[in-house]
Each structure stands twice: as C-alpha cells, then as structure tokens.
MARBA-3410 file (N, C-alpha, C, O; in Angstrom, 1 decimal):
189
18.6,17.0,-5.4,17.6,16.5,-4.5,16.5,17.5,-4.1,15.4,17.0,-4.2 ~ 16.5,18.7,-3.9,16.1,19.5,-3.4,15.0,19.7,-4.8,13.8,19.9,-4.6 ~ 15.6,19.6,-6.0,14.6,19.9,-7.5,13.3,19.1,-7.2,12.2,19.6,-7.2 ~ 13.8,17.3,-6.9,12.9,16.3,-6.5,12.1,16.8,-5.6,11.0,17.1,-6.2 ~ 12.1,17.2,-4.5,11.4,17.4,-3.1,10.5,18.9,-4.0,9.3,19.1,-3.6
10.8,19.4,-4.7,9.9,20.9,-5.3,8.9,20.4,-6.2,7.8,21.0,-6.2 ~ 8.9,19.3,-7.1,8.7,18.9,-7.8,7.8,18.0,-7.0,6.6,18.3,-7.1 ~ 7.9,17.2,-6.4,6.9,16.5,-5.3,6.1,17.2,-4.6,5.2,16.6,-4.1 ~ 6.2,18.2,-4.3,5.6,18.9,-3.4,4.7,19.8,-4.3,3.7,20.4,-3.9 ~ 5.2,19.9,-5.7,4.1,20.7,-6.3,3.2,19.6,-6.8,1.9,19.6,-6.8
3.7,18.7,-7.3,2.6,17.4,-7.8,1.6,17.1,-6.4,0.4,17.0,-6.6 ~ 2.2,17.0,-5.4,1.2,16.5,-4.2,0.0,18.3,-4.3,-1.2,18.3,-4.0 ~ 0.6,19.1,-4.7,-0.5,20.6,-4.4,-1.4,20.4,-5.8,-2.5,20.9,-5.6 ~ -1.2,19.8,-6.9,-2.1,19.3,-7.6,-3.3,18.6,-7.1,-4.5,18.9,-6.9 ~ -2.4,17.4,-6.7,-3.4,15.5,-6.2,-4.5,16.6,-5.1,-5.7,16.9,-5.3
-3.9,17.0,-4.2,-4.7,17.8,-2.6,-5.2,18.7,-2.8,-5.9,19.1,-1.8 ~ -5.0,19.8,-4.2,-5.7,20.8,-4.2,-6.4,20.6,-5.5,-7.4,19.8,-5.5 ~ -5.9,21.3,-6.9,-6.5,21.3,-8.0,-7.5,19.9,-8.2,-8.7,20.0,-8.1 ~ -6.9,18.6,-8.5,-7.3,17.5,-8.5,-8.4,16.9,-8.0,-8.6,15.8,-8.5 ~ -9.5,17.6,-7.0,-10.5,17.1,-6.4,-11.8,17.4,-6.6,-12.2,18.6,-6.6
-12.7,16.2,-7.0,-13.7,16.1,-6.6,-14.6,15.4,-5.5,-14.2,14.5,-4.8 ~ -15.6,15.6,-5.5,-17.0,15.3,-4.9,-16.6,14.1,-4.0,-16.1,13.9,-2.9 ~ -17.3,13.1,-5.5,-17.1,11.9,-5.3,-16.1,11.0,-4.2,-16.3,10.1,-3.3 ~ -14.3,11.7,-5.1,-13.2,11.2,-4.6,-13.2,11.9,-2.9,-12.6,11.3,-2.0 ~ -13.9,13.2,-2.7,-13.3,13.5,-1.1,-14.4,12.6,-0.2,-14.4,12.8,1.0
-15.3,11.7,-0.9,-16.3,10.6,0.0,-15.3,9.2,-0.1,-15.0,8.7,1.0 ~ -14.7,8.7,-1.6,-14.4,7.6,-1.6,-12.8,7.4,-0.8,-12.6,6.5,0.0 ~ -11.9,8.2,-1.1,-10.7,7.8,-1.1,-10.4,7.9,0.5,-9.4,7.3,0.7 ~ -11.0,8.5,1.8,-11.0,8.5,2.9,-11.1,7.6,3.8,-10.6,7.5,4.9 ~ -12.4,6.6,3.0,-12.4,5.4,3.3,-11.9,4.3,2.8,-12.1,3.2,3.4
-11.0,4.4,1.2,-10.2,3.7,0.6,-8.8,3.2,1.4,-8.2,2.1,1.3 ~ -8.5,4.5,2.1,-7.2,4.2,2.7,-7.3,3.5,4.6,-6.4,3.1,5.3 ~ -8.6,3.5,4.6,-8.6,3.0,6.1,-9.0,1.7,6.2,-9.8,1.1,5.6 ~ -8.4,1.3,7.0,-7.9,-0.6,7.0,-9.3,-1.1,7.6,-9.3,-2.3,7.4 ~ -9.9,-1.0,7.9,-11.0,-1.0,8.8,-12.3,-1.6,7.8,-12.9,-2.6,8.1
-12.5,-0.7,6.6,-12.6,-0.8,5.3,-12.6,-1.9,4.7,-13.7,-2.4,4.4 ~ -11.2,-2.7,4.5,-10.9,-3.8,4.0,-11.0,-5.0,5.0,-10.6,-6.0,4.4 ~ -11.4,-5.2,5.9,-11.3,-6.3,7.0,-12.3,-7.8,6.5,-12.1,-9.0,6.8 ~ -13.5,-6.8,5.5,-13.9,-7.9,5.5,-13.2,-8.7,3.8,-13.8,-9.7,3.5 ~ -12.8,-8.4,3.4,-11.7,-9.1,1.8,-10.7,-9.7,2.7,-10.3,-10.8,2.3
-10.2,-9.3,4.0,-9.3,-10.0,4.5,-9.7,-11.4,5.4,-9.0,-12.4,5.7 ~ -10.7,-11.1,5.6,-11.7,-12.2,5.7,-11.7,-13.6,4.9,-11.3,-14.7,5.0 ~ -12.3,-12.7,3.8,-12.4,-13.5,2.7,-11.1,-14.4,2.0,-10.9,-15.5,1.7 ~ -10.4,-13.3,2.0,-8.9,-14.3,1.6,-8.5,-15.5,2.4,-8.2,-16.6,2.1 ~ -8.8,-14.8,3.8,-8.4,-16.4,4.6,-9.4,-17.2,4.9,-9.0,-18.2,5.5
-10.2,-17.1,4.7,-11.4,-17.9,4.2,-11.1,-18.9,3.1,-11.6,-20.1,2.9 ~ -10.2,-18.0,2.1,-11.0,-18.6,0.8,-9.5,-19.6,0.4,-9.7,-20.5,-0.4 ~ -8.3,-19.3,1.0,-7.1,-20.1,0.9,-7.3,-20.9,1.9,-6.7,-22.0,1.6 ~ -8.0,-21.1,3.3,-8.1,-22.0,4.0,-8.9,-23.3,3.7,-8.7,-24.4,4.1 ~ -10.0,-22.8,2.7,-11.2,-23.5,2.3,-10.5,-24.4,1.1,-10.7,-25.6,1.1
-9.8,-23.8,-0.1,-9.6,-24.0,-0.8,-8.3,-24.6,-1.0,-8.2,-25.2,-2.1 ~ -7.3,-24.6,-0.1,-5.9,-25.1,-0.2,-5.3,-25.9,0.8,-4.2,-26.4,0.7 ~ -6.3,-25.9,1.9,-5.9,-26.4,3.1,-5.0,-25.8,3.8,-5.0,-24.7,4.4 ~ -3.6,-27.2,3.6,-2.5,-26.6,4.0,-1.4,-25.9,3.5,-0.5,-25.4,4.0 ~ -1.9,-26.0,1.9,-0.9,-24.9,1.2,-1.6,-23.8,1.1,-1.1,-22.8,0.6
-3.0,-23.7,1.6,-3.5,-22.0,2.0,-3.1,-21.5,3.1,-2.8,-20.2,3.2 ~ -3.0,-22.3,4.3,-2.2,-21.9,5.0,-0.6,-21.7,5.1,-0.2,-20.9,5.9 ~ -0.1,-22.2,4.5,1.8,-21.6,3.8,1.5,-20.4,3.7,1.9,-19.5,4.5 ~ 0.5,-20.1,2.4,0.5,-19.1,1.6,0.1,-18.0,2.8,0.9,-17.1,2.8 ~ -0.9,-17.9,3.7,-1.1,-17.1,4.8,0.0,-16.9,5.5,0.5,-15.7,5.7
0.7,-18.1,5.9,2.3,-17.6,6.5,3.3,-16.5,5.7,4.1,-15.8,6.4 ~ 3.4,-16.3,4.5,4.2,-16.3,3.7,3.5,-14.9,3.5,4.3,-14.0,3.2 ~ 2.1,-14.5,3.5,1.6,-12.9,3.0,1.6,-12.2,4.4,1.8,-11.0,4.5 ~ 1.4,-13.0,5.6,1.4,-12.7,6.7,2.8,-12.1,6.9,3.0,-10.9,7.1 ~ 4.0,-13.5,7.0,5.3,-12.7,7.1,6.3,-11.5,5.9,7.2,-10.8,6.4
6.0,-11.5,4.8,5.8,-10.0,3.9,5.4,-9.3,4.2,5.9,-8.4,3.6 ~ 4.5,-8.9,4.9,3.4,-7.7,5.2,4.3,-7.0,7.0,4.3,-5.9,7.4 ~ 4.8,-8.2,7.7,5.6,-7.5,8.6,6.7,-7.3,8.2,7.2,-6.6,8.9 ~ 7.5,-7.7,7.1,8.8,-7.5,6.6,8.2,-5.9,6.1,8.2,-5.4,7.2 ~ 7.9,-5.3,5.5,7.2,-4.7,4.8,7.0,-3.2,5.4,7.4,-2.1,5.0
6.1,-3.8,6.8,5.7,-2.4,8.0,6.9,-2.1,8.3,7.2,-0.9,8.4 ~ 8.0,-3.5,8.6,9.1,-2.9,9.9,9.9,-2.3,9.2,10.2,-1.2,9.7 ~ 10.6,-2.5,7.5,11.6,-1.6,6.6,11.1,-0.4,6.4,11.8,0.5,5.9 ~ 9.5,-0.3,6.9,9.1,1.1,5.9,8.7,2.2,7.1,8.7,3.4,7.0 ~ 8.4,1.4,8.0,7.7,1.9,9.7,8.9,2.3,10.5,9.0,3.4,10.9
9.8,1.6,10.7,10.9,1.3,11.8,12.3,1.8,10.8,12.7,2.8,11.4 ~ 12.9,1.6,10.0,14.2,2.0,9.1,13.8,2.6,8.5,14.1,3.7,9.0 ~ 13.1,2.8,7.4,13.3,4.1,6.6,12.7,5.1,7.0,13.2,6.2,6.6 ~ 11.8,5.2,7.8,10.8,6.9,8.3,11.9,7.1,9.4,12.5,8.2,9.4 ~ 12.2,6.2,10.4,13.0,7.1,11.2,14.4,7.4,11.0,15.0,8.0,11.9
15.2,7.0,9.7,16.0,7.2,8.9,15.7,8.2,8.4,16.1,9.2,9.0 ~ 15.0,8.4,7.1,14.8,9.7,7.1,14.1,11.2,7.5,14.4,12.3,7.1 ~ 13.1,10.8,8.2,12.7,11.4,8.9,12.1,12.7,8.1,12.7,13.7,8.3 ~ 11.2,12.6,7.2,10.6,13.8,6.2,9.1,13.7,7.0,8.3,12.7,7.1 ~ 9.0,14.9,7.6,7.6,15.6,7.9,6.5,15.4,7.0,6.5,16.0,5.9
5.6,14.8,7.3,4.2,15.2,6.3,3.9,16.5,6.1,4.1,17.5,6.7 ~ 3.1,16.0,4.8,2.6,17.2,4.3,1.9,18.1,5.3,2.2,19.3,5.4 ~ 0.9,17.2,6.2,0.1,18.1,6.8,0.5,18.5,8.0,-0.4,18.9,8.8 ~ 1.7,18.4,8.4,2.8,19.3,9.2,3.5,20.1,8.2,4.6,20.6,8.4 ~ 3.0,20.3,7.5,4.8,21.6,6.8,3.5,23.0,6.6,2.3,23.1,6.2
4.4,23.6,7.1,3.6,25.2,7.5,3.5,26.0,6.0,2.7,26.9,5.6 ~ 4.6,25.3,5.1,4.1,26.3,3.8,2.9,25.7,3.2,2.6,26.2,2.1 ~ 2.1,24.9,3.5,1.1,23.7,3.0,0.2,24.7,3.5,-0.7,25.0,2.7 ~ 0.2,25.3,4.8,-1.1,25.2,5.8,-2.2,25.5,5.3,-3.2,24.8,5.5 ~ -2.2,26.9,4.4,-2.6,27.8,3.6,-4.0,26.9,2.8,-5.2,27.1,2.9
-3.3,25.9,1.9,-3.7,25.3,0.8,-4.0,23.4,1.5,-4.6,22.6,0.9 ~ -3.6,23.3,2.3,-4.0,21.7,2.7,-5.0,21.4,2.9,-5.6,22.2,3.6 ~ -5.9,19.9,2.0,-6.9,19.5,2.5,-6.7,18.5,2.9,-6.5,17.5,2.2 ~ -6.9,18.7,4.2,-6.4,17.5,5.2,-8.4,17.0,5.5,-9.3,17.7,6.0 ~ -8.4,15.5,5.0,-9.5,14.8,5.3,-9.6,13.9,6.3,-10.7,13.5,6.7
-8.2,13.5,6.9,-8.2,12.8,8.4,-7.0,12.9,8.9,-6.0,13.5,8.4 ~ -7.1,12.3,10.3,-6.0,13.0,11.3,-4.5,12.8,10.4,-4.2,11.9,9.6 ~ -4.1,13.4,10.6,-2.2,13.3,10.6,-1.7,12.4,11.1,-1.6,12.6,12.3 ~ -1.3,11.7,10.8,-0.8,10.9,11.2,0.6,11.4,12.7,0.9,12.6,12.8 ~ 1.1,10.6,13.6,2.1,11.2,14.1,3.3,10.7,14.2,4.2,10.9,15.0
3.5,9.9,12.8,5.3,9.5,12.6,5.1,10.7,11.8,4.3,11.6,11.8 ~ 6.5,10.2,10.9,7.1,10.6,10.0,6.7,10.1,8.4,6.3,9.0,8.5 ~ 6.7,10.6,7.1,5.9,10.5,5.7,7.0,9.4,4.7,6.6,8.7,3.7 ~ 8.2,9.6,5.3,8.8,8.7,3.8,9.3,7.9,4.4,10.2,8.1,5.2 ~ 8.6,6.5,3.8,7.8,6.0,2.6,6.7,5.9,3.4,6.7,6.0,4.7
5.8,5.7,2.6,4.4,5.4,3.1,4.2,4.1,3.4,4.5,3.2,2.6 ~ 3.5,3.8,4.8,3.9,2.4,5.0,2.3,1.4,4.5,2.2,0.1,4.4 ~ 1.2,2.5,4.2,0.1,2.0,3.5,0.3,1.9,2.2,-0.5,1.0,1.8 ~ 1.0,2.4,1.1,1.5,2.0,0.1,2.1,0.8,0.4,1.5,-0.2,0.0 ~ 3.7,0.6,1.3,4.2,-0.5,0.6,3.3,-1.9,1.4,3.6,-3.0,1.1
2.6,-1.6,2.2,2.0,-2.5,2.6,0.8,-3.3,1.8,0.5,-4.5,1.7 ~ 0.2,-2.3,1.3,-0.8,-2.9,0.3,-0.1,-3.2,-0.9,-0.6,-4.1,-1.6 ~ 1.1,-2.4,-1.4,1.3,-3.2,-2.6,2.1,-4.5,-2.3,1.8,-5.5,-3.1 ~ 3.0,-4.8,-1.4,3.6,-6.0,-1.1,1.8,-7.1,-1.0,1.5,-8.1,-1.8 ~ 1.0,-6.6,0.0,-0.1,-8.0,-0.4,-0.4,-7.7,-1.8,-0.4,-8.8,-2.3
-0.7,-7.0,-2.7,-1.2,-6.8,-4.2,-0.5,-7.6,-5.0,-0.9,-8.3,-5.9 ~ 1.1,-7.3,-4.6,2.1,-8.2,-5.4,2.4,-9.8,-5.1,2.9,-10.7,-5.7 ~ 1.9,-9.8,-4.1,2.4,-11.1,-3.4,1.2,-12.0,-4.1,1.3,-13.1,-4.7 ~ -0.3,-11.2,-3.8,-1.3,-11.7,-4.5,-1.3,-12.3,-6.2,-1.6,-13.4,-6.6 ~ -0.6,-10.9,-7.1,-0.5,-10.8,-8.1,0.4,-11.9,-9.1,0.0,-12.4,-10.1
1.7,-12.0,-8.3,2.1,-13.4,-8.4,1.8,-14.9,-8.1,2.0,-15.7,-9.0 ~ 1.5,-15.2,-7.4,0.9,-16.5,-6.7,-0.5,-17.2,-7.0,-0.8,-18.4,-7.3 ~ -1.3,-15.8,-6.7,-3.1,-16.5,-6.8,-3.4,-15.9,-8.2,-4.4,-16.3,-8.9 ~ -2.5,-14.9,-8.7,-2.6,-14.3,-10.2,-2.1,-15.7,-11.4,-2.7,-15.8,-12.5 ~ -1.3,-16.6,-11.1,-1.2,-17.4,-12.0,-2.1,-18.3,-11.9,-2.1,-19.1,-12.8
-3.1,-18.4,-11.0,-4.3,-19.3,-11.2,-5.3,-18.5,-11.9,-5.6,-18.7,-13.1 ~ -5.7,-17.6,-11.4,-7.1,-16.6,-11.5,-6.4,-15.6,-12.1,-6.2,-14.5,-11.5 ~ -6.1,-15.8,-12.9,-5.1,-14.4,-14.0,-5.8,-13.3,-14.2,-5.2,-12.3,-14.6 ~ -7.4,-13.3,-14.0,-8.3,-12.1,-13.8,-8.1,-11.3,-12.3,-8.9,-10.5,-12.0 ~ -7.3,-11.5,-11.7,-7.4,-10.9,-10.2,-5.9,-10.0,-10.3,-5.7,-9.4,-9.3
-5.2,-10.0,-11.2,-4.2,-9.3,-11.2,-4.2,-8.2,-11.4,-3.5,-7.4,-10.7 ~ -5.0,-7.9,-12.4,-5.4,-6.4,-12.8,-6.3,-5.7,-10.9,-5.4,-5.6,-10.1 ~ -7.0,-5.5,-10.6,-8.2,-5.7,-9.3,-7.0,-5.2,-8.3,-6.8,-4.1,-7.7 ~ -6.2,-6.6,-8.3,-5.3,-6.3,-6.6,-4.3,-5.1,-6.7,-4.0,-4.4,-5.7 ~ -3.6,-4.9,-8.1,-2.7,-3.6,-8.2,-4.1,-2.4,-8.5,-3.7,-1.4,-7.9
-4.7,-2.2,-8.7,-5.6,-1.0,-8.6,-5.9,-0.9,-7.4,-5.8,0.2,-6.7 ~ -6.3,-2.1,-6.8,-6.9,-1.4,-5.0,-5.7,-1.0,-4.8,-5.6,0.2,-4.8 ~ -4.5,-1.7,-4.5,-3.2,-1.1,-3.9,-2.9,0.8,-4.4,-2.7,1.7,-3.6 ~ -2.9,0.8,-5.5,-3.0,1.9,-6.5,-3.9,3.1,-5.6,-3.6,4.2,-5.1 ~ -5.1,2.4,-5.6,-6.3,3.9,-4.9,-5.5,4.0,-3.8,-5.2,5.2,-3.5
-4.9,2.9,-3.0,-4.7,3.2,-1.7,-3.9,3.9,-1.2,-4.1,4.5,-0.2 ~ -2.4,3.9,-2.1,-1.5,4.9,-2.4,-1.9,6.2,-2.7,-1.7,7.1,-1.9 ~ -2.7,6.4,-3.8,-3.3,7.3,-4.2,-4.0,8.2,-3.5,-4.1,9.4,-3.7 ~ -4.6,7.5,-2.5,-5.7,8.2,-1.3,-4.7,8.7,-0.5,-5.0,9.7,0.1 ~ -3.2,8.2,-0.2,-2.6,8.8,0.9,-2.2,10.1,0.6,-2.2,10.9,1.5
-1.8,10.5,-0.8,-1.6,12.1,-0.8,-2.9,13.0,-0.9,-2.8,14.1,-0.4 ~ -4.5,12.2,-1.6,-5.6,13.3,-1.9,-6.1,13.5,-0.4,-6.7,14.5,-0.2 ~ -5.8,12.7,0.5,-6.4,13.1,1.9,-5.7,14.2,2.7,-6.2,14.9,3.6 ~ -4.2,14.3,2.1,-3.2,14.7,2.8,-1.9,14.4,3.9,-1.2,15.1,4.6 ~ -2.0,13.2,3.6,-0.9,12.8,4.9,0.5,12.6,4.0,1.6,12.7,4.6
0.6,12.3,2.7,1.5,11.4,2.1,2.0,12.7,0.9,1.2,13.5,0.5 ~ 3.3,12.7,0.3,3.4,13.3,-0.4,4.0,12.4,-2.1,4.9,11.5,-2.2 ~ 3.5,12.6,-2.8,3.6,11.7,-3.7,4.7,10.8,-4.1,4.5,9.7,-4.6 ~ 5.9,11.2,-3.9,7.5,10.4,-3.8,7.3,9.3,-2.3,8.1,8.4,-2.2 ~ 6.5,9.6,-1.5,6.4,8.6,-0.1,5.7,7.4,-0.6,6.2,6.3,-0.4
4.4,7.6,-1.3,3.5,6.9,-2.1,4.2,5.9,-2.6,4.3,4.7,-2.3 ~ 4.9,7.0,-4.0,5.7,5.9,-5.1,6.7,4.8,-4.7,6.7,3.6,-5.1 ~ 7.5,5.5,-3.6,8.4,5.0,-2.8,8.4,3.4,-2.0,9.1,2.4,-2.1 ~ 7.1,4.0,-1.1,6.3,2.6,-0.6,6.1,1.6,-1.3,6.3,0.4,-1.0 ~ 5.4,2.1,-2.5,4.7,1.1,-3.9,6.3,-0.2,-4.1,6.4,-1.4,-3.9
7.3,0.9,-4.6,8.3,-0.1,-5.3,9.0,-0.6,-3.8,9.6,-1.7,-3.9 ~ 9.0,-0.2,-3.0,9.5,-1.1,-1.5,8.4,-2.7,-1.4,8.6,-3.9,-1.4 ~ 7.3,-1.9,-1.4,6.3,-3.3,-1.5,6.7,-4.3,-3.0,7.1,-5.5,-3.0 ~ 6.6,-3.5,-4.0,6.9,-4.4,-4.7,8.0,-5.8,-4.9,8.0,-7.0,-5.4 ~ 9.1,-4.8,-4.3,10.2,-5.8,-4.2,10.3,-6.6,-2.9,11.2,-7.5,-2.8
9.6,-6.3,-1.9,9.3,-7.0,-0.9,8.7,-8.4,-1.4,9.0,-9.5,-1.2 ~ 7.6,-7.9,-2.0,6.6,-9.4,-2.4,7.4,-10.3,-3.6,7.3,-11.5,-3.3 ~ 8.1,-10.1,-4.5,8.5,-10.5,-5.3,9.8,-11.1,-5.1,10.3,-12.0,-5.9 ~ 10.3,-10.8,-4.4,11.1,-11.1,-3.5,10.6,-12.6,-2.3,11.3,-13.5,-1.9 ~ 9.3,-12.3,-2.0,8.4,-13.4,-0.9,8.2,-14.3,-1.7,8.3,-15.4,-1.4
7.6,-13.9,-3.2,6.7,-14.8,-4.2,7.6,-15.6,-4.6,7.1,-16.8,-4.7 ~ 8.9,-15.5,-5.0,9.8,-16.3,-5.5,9.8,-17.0,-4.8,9.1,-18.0,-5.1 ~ 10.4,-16.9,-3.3,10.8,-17.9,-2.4,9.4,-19.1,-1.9,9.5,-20.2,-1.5 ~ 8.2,-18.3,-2.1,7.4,-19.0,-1.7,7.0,-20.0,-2.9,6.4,-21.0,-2.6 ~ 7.3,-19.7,-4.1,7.1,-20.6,-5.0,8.3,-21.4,-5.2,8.2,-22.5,-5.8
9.4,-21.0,-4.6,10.5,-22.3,-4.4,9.9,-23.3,-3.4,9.9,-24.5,-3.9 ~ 9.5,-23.2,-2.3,9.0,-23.8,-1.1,7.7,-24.7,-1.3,7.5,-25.9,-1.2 ~ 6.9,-23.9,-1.6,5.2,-24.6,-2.1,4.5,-23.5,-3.0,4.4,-22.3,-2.9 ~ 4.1,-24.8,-4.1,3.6,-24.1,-5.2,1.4,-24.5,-5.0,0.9,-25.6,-4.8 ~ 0.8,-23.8,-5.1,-0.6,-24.1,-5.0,-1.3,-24.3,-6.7,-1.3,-23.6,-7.7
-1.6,-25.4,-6.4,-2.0,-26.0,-7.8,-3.3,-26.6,-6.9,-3.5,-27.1,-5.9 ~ -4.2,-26.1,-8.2,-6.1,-26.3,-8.6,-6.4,-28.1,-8.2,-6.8,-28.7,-9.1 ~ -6.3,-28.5,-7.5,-6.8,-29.9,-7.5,-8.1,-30.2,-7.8,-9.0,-30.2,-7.0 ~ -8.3,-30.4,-9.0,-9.8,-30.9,-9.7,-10.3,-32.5,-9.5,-11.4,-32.9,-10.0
END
C-alpha cells in the first residue's frame, strides 16, 4: 500500500508541477467549479422536461437520486473512513504545491467531484447515449477534465480522482439499469 500512496503522490507532482501550462492554469480552475456548469444543468432539465415530459421527469428523479447516492458514499463513508489529507495539507508538498484554489476542508479520498460528475456522465452515457449516441463521447470527457482539474489545481491526488471516477461509475450503471428496468425514454416522432 504504501508503494501505491508513493507512486500517487509522484504522479500527482507530475499533473501539479511538471505538467502545466498557461492555458490549463486559466481553464481547469474553472472546469472544476460547479458554478461553471449551472447553466448545461439548466439545459438538461430543460431539455428532458421539454422533450419527455413525464419520462423526463423520471429520468430527473433517477440522475437527481444517483448524484446523492453518489455525494453521501463518497462525502459521508468513504472520506471519513478513510480519512487521507489532501495534497494541499501534506507539508512534504508545501515546497512544490500549486495550489490554484482554496483547499478544500474535508478530507481527499475519493474525490467527490469526480464521482459525482462521472455518475451524471455515466448515467447520461447510458440512457440519453442510446438515443443521441454522439453525446457519449462529450459527457465522459467533461467528467474526465473535471477529475483531471482536481489534482492540476491541487486539492485531489490522482488515486482520489481515479477512485471517485470508478465509484461514479458504478453508481450510475448501477441507476441506469434500474432506471431502464422502470422507464425506458423512447423518441416519439
């Protein structure tokens, strides 16, 4: 375990140190802040309300209750379970951290913006992916930067990231089944 944790900790001194440019210390700061996305989240319930009625609204229930399944396993049981310090608390970091926004003040593993955006990416990916089979590729890459942004800013160390990702994953895939047992949304032309 300890090999893992050295091994992460040098890959995260890569992503936060060597790894950066220009561009990414503008984009990915605002990639990871939810504030950012509000208005796509807009749009989605917009565009399932408009478009599906009442099985857009399921589908809202169903991304809505994933997404707190999601926060509470990754926010509430596993961080204060394991209880691993961020990066940008660990004093051998100090030296070399580029910390681009606050610190967060839980605890780092798992990342709950990882598994949160990938559980909606996945949930998306399954569901509104077998209509619009072009949005599949889109919704795992945003999820991707977003993970991605949590170690180049510094809060996240890259195993919290990966961590979160496959927690979301199996969260949504896990929701998508059941929600395609329940109500399936089909194109009415």
């Amino acid at each position: 375990m300890i090999e893992i944790l050295a091994y992460d900790e040098a890959l995260f001194r890569l992503i936060n140190g060597e790894w950066r440019y220009a561009i990414l210390d503008t984009i990915l700061p605002l990639a990871r802040n939810k504030l950012i996305w509000i208005p796509l989240y807009v749009f989605i319930v917009s565009f399932m309300l408009e478009n599906f009625k009442l099985k857009g609204l399921y589908w809202l229930f169903f991304a809505i209750s994933l997404l707190g399944v999601s926060d509470f396993v990754s926010s509430k049981l596993i961080k204060k379970s394991i209880k691993r310090e961020r990066p940008c608390r660990n004093e051998d970091l100090k030296d070399t951290l580029h910390l681009q926004v606050t610190c967060g003040s839980g605890y780092s593993f798992t990342s709950s913006h990882a598994s949160n955006h990938f559980t909606i990416a996945t949930f998306i990916f399954f569901t509104l992916g077998a209509i619009f089979r072009w949005i599949r590729v889109p919704v795992l890459l945003w999820a991707g930067m977003v993970a991605y942004a949590q170690v180049y800013v510094g809060v996240h160390y890259p195993l919290d990231v990966i961590c979160g990702a496959l927690l979301g994953i199996f969260i949504a895939t896990i929701g998508a089944a059941l929600y395609e047992s329940f109500v399936r949304i089909q194109i009415v032309v």
